[in-house]
N, C-alpha and C positions, 0 to 999 in steps of 0.2 A: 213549488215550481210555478210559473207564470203559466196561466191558463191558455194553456197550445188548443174541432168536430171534426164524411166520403161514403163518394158513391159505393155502389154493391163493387165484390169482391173481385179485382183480374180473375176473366176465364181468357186461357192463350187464345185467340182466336184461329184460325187456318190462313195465312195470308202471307204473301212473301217477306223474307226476313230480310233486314240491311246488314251490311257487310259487315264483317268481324272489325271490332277498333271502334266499336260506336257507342261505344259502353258512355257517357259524360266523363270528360273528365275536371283536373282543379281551374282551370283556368276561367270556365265561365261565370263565376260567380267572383271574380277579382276583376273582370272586361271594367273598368274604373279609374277613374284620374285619384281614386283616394285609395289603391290599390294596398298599399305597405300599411296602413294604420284596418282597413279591413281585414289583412290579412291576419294580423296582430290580436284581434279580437277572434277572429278563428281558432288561431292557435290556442287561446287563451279557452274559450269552448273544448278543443278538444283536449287539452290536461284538466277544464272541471270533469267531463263524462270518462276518464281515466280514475280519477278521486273519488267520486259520485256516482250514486244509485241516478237512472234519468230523472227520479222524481223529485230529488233531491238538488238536481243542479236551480240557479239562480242567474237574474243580470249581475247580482252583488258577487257572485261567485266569482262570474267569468271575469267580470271588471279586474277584483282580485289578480286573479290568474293572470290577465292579460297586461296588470303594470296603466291600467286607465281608470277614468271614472264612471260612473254608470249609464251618464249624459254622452259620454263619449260613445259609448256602448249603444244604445240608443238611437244614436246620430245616423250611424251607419248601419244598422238593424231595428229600425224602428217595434218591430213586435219580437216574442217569443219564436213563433213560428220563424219569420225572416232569419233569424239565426241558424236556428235548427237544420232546417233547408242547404243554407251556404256551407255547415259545418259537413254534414254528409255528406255535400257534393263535393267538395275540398275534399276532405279524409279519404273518402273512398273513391275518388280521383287517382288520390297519390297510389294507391297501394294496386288500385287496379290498373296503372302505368306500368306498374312492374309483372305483373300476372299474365297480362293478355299473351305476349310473345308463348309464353308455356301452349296455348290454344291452336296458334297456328305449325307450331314446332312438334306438337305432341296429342291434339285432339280435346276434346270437348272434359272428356273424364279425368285426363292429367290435369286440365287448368281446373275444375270446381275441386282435385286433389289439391294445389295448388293455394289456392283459398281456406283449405280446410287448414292446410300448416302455418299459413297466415295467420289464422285466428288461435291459430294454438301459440304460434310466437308474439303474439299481443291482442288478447280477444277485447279491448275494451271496444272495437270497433261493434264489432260482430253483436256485444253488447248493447249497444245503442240500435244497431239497427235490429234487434228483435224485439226491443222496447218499441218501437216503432209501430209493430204491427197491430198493437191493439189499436190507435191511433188511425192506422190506414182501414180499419175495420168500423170505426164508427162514424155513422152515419151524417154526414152533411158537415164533417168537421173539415177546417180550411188548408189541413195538408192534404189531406185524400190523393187530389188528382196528380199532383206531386210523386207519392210515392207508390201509386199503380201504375201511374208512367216509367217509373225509374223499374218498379218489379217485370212491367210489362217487357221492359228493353232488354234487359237480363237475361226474359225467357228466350228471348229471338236470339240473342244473339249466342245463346248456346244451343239452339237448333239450327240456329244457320252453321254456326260448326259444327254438329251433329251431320249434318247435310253434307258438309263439306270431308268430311271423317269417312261418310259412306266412300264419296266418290276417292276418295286417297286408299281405300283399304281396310282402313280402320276398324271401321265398323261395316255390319251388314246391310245389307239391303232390305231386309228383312222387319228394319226397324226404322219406324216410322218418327224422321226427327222433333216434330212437336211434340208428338206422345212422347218420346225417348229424353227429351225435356223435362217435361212435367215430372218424370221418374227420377230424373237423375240431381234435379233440384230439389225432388220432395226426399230423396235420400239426403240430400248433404245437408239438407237445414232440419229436417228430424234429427238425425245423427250429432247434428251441433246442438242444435237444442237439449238434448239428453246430457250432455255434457255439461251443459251449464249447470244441472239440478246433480249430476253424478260426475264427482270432478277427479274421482280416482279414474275415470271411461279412458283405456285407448283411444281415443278420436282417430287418430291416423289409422290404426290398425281396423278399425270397424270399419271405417269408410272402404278401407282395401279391400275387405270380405266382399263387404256387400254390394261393392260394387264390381266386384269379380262375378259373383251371383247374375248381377243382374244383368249384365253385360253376355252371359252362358244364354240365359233367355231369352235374348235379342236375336241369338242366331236363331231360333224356330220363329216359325208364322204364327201370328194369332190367331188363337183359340178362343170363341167366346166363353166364359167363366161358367160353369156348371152350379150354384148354389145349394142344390138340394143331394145332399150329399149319406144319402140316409143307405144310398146302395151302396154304399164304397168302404 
């Protein structure tokens, strides 16, 4: 694979969230007078990372794929990265076109449900983008800021429906949307994760548990954590 180095790791920070619908979508990476032959090459990107392991994809691959030559390829993604980039913004544009409406119709937990059936009715997505994170994790490498912006936006914008969940009913008051974030994003992508190494896993039915679970725990007030558990 063509050699695709970031800063330290998104922490959500406390600060107010922009409104649901602000996810990116495919559009900003085709804003171009060379819009059709870009897009061409995307599509072509995204049946190599469907065929292919991420480390495995190539420009000869996509070129391949995409019905052009490498130059062409190139022309209009001059690097590794520059492709990468456009392909998950595209891919996960489209799919999260069709998802959002779930968030405001049903609350923060149905859409990341949502997502999880996504990825079980074609996980090559979901694939690539956890290939990614090692990527987003090493140090001073040229997507970094890239894809902790795109993780950063994620978290908000499922605590701002978290926020907006409290004020409809949904949810409690009791639970604090950034923290109630962080939990219910580190359940869905733990939960996928497991799946990708145990491919016999319910994914659907885990996600329902545990997030039945943790949602019961939202209604009490927190409690700071006891560690020394030697009395009990």
């Amino acid at each position: 694979m063509p050699d695709t180095s970031a800063s330290p790791a998104f922490t959500a920070p406390q600060v107010e969230v922009p409104a649901t619908g602000s996810f990116p979508g495919p559009v900003s990476v085709l804003q171009t007078t060379d819009t059709k032959s870009r897009l061409q090459v995307i599509q072509g990107a995204i049946t190599v990372f469907r065929r292919f392991a991420f480390h495995e994809a190539t420009f000869d691959l996509v070129a391949t794929a995409a019905q052009v030559t490498v130059q062409e390829v190139t022309a209009r993604f001059p690097t590794w990265d520059d492709l990468l980039i456009a392909t998950i913004d595209y891919w996960n544009g489209q799919r999260m076109r069709l998802i959002l409406p779930v968030a405001e119709r049903s609350g923060a937990a149905a859409f990341l449900r949502g997502i999880v059936q996504a990825n079980i009715d074609d996980p090559a997505l979901m694939r690539l983008l956890s290939a990614t994170v090692n990527v987003a994790a090493t140090p001073e490498h040229p997507m970094a800021s890239f894809l902790h912006e795109e993780y950063h936006r994620f978290h908000l914008m499922v605590a701002h429906q978290l926020a907006a969940d409290i004020r409809a009913g949904r949810e409690p008051s009791t639970m604090e949307p950034a923290r109630g974030a962080e939990q219910l994003i580190a359940l869905y992508e733990g939960l996928q994760l497991q799946s990708m190494v145990r491919p016999t896993m319910n994914l659907l039915e885990a996600y329902d548990r545990a997030v039945t679970r943790m949602r019961a725990g939202w209604n009490r007030e927190y409690v700071a954590p006891v560690w020394d558990l030697s009395g009990h």
